[in-house]
VOBA-1610 file (N, C-alpha, C; in pm, whole numbers, padded with zeros to 5 digits, always signed):
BEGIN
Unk+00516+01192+03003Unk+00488+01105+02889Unk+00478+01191+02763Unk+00570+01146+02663Unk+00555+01231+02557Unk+00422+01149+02476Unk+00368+01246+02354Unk+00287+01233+02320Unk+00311+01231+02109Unk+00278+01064+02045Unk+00302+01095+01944Unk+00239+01164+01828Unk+00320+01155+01721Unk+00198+01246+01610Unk+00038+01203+01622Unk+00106+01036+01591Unk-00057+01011+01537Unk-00154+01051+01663Unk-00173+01051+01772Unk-00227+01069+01905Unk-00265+01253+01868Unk-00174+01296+01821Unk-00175+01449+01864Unk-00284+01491+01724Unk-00263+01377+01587Unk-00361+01363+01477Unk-00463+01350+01507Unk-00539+01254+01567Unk-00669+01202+01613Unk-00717+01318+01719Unk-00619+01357+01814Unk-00712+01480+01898Unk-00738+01565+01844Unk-00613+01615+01735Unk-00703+01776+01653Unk-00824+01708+01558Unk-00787+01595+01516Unk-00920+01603+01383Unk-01065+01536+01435Unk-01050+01499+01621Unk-01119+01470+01674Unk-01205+01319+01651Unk-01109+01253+01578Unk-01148+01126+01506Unk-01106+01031+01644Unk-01186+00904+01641Unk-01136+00768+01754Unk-01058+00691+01706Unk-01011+00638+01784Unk-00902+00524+01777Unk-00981+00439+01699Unk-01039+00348+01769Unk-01181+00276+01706Unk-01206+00335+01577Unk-01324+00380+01583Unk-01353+00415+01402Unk-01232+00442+01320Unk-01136+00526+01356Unk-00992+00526+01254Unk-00971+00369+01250Unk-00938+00281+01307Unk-00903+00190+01220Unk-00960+00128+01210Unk-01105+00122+01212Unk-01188+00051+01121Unk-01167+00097+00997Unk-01154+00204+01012Unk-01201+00309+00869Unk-01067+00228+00771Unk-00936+00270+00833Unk-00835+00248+00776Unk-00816+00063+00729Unk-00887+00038+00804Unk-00840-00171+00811Unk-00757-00223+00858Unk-00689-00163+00983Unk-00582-00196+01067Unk-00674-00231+01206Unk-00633-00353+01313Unk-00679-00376+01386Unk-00659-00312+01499Unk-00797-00250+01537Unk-00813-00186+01673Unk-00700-00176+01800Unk-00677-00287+01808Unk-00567-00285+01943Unk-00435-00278+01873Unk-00375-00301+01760Unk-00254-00260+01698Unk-00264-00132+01675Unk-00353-00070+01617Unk-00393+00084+01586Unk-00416+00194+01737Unk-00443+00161+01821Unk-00425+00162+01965Unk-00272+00177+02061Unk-00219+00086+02010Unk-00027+00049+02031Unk+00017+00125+01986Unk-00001+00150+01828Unk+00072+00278+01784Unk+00028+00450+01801Unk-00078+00456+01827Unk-00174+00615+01924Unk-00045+00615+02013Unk-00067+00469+02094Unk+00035+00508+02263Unk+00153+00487+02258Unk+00264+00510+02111Unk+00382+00544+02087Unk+00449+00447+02038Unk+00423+00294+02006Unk+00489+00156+01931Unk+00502+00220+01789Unk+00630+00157+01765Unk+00644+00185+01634Unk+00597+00114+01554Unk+00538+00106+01457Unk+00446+00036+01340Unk+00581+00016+01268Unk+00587-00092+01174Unk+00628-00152+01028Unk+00622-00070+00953Unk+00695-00029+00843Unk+00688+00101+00802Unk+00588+00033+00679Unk+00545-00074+00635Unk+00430-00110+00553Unk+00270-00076+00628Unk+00269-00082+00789Unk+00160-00034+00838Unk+00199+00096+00824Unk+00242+00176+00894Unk+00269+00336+00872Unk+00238+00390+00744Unk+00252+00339+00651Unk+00230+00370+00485Unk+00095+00354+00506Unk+00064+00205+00520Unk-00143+00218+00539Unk-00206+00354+00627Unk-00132+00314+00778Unk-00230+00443+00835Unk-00181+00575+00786Unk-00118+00623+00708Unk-00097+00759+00651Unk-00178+00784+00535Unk-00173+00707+00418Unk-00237+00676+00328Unk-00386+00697+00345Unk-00481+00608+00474Unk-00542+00610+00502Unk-00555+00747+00571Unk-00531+00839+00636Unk-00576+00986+00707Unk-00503+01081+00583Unk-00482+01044+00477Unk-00474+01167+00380Unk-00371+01260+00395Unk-00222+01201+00516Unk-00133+01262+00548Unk+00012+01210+00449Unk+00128+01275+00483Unk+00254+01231+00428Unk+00302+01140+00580Unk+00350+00997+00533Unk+00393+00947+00654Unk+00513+00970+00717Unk+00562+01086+00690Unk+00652+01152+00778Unk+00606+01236+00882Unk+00485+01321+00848Unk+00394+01343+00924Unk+00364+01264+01056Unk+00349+01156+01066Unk+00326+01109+01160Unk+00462+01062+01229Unk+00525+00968+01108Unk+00667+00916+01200Unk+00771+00949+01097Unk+00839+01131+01136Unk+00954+01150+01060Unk+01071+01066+01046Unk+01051+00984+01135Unk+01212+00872+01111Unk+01114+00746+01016Unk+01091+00782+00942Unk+01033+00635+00856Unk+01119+00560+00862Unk+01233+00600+00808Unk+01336+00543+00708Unk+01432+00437+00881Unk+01357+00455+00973Unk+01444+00387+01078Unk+01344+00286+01114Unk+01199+00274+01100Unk+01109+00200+01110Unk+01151+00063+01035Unk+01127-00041+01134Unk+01155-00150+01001Unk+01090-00217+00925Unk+01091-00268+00805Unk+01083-00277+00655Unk+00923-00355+00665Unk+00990-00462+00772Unk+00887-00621+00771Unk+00761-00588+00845
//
């Protein structure tokens, strides 16, 4: 099982699934889906990047293949 950014984000900065998206305002079990490799909307991806203070390529270098809606 490969393992994605954001997953590999939260283990180094030692932050939870849970509290990250509380923190961020994305719902727990969607924020959860994307830890375990779903691709987010590239309008969520913009939130949870935005929100952890990263570039959202950082997390998902194919933005630009993510879709729009």
């Amino acid at each position: 099982m490969t393992t994605c950014a954001l997953q590999e984000y939260l283990k180094k900065t030692g932050k939870s699934i849970r509290g990250t998206a509380l923190e961020i305002g994305i719902d727990p079990q969607m924020f959860n889906a994307y830890v375990h490799g779903k691709r987010p909307i590239q309008r969520n991806a913009l939130r949870i990047a935005k929100g952890l203070g990263v570039d959202v390529r950082e997390l998902w270098p194919n933005f630009e293949e993510l879709r729009p809606y």
